[in-house]
C-alpha positions as CSV (number, residue, x, y, z in Angstrom):
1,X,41.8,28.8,1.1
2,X,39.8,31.1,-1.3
3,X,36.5,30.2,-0.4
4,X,34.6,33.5,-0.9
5,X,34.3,32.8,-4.4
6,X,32.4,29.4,-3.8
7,X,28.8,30.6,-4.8
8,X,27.2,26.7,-4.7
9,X,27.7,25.1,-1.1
10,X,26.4,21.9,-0.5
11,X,26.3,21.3,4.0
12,X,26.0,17.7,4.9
13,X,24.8,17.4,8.5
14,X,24.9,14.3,10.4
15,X,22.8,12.3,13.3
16,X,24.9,12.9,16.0
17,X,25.0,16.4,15.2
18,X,21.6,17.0,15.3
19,X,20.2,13.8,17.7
20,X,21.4,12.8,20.8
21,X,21.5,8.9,21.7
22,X,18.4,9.1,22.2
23,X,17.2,11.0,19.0
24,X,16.4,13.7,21.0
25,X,16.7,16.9,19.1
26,X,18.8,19.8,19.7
27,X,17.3,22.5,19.2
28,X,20.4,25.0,18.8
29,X,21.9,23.0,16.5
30,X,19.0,23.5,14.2
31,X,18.4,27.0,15.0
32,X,22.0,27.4,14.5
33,X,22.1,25.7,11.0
34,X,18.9,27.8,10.0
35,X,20.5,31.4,10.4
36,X,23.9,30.4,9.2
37,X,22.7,29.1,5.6
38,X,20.2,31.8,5.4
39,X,23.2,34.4,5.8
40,X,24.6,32.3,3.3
41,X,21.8,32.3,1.2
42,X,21.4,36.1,1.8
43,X,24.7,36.4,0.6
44,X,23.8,35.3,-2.6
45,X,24.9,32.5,-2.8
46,X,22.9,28.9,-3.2
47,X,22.7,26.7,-0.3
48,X,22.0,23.1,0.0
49,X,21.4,21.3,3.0
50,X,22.1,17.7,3.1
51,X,20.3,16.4,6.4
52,X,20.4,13.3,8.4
53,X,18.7,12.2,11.6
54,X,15.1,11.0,9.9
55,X,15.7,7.3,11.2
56,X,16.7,8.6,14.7
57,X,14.2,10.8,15.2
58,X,11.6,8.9,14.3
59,X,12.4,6.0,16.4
60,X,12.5,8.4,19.2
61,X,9.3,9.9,18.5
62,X,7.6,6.1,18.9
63,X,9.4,5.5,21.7
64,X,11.5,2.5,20.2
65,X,14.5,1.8,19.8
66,X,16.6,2.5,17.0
67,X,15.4,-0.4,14.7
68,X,17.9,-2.4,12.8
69,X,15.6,-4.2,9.7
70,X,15.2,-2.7,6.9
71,X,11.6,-2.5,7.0
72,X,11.9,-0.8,10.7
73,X,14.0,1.9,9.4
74,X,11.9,2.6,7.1
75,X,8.9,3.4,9.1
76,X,11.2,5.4,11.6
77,X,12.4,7.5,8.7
78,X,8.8,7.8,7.6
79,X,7.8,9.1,10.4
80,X,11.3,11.3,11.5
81,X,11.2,12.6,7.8
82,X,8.1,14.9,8.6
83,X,9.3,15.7,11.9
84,X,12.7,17.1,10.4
85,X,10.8,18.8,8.1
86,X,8.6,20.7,10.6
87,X,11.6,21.7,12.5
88,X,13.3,22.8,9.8
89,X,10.3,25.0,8.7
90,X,10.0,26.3,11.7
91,X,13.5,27.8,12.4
92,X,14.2,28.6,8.7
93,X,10.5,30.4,8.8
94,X,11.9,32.9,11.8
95,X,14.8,34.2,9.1
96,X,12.1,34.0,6.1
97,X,13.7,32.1,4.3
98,X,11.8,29.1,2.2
99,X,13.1,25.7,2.1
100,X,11.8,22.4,0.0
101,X,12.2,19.0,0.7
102,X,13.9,16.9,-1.5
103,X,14.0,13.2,-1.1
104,X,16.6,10.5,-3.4
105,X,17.3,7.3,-4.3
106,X,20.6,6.3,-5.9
107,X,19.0,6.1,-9.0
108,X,18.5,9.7,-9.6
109,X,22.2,10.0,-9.7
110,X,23.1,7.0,-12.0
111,X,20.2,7.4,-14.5
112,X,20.7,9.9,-17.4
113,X,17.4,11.1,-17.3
114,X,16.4,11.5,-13.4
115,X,19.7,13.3,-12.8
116,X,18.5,15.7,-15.1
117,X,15.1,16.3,-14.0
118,X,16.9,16.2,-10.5
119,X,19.5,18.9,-11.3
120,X,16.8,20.9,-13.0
121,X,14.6,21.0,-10.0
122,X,17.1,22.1,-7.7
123,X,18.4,24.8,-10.4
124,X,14.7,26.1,-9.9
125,X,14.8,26.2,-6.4
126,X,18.1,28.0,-6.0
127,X,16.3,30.6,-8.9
128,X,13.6,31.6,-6.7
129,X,15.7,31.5,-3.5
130,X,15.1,28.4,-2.1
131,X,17.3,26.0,0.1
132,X,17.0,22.6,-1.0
133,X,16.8,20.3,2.3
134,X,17.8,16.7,1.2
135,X,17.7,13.4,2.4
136,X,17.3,9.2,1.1
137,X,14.4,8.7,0.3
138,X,14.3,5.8,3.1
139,X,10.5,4.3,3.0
140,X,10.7,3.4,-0.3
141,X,14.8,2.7,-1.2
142,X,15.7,-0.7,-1.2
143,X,19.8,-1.9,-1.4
144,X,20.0,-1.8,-4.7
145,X,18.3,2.2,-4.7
146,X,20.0,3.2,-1.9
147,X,23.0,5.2,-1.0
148,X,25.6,3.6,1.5
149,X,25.2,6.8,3.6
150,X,24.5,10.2,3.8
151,X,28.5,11.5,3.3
152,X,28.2,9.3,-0.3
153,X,24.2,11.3,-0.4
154,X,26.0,14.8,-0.2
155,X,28.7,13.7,-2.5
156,X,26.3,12.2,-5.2
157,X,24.1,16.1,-4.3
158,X,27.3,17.7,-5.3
159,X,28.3,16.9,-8.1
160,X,24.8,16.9,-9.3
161,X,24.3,20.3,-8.6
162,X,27.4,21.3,-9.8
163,X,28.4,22.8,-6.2
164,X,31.9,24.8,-5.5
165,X,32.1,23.4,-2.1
166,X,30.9,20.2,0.0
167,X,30.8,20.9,3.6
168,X,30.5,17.5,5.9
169,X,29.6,18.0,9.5
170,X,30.3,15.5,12.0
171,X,31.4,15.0,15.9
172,X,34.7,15.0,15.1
173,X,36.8,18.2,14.1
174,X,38.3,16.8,11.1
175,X,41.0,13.8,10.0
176,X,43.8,12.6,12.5
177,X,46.5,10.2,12.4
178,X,44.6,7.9,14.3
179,X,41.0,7.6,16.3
180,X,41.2,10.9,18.7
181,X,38.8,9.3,20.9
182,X,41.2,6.2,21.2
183,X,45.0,7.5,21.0
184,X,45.7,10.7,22.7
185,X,48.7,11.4,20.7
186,X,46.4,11.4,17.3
187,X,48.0,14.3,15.2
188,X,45.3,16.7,13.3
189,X,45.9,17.0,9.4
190,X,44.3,20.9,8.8
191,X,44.4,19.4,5.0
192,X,45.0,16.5,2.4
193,X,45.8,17.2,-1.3
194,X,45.4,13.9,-2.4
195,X,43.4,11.4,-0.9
196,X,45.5,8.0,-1.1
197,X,45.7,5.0,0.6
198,X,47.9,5.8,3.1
199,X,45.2,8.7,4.0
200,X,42.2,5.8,3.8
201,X,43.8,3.6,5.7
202,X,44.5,7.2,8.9
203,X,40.3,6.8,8.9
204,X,38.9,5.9,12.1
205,X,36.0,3.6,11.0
206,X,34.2,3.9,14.7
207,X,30.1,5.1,14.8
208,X,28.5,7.5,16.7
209,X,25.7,5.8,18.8
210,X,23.2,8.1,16.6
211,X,25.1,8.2,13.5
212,X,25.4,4.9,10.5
213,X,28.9,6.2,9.6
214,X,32.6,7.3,10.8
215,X,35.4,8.7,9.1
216,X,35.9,6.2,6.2
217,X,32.4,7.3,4.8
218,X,33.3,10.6,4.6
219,X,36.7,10.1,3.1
220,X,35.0,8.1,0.5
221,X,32.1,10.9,0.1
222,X,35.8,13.1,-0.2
223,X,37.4,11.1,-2.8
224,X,34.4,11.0,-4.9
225,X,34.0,15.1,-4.7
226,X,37.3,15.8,-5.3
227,X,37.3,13.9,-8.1
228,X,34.5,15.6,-10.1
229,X,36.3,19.2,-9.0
230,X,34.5,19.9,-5.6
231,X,36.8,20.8,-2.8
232,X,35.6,19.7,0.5
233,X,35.8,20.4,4.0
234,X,35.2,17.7,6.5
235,X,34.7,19.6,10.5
236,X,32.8,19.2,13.9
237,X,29.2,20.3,13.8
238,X,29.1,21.2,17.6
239,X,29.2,25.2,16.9
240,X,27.4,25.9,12.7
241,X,28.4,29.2,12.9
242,X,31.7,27.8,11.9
243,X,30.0,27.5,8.5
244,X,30.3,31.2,7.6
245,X,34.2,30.6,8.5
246,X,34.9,28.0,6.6
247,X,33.0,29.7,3.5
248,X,35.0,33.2,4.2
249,X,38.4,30.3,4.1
250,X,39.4,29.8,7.4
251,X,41.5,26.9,8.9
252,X,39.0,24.9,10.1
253,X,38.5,21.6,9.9
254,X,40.2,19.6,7.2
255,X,40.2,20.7,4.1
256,X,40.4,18.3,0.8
257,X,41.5,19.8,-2.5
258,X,39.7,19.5,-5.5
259,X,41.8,17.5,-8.6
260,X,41.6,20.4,-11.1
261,X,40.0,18.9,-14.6
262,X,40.8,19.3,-17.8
């Protein structure tokens, strides 16, 4: 894979990745994440950071548990929103590297006019350096504003910042013939060139206790990146340094190619 060419790199992390169970945080995951895409970003290259974990946390930090209403969520992403932030600043401060919150609905990407002021925003982050950290905009989304998950968020981010490469973290290495967790003999695919539906049909659709989504949200989020010319990598989260790998092109995780357009 030539990746070293790729100078727009959109990393999705999820819950599970960066919240245990019990939305506890860990730490070295975020310290992790914060040197990797600063070397990135060092490298010249623009970074965006596509970050779950706001509902989780928050719940955590109110000692409840993870609410299922709508109307819950939203207050535990309200309040784990500015937690996530302030760890974020803090680890990404240590490498000095600025980062800015950017919150969405689903309407930014399907209106003419907010994608625009959207894309130019982040165009004038990645001018003066910045990483662009991104989530829902939870507190104030509603079904019809919202995005069906984060891996569809980071897609949507993609293609709206016109990125090279979509990077989606998650606790499982990449796609299998079937649900590593329930078949032993699952066989790992190091890549897919076309996403059909004998591929959809491989995903595991189990949840992380943490997480909202398994493998068939981040096929879709795939599928829909491919599609507008993004190539994508879908790999375990466990170790970020594996980010600077996978952006130097090597075999890890499972890589989708992008449909070349015309």
């Amino acid at each position: 894979m030539r990746f070293q060419e790729k100078r727009r790199i959109v990393v999705k992390v999820g819950s599970s990745t960066l919240a245990g169970e019990r939305g506890r945080m860990n730490l070295s995951r975020f310290h992790g994440l914060s040197w990797v895409l600063t070397d990135l970003r060092n490298s010249g290259r623009d970074v965006v950071l596509v970050s779950s974990g706001a509902i989780a946390v928050g719940a955590a930090r109110m000692n409840i548990p993870k609410p299922e209403g709508v109307a819950g969520k939203q207050a535990a992403s309200a309040v784990g929103q500015a937690i996530l932030m302030q760890m974020y600043e803090n680890f990404f401060t240590q490498y000095n590297q600025i980062v800015a919150q950017v919150l969405l609905t689903k309407d930014v990407a399907e209106d003419a006019e907010k994608r625009e002021n959207a894309r130019s925003t982040f165009f004038a982050l990645f001018e003066r350096g910045v990483i662009p950290i991104v989530n829902e905009n939870d507190a104030v989304s509603t079904e019809e504003l919202g995005f069906s998950d984060n891996d569809a968020l980071s897609a949507y981010v993609a293609d709206i910042t016109g990125a090279d490469l979509l990077i989606i973290l998650s606790d499982i290495d990449g796609l299998y013939s079937a649900d590593p967790k329930k078949d032993p003999s699952a066989r790992f695919m190091p890549s897919v060139q076309e996403i059909t539906p004998e591929i959809e049909a491989l995903a595991a659709s189990s949840k992380s206790p943490a997480g909202t989504g398994g493998m068939v949200t981040k096929l879709s989020a795939a599928k829909m990146a491919v599609s507008r010319g993004i190539d994508v990598v879908v790999a375990s989260g466990a170790e970020p340094i594996k980010i600077l790998s996978i952006a130097r092109g090597e075999n890890i995780g499972t890589f989708f190619a992008r449909k070349h357009l015309t």
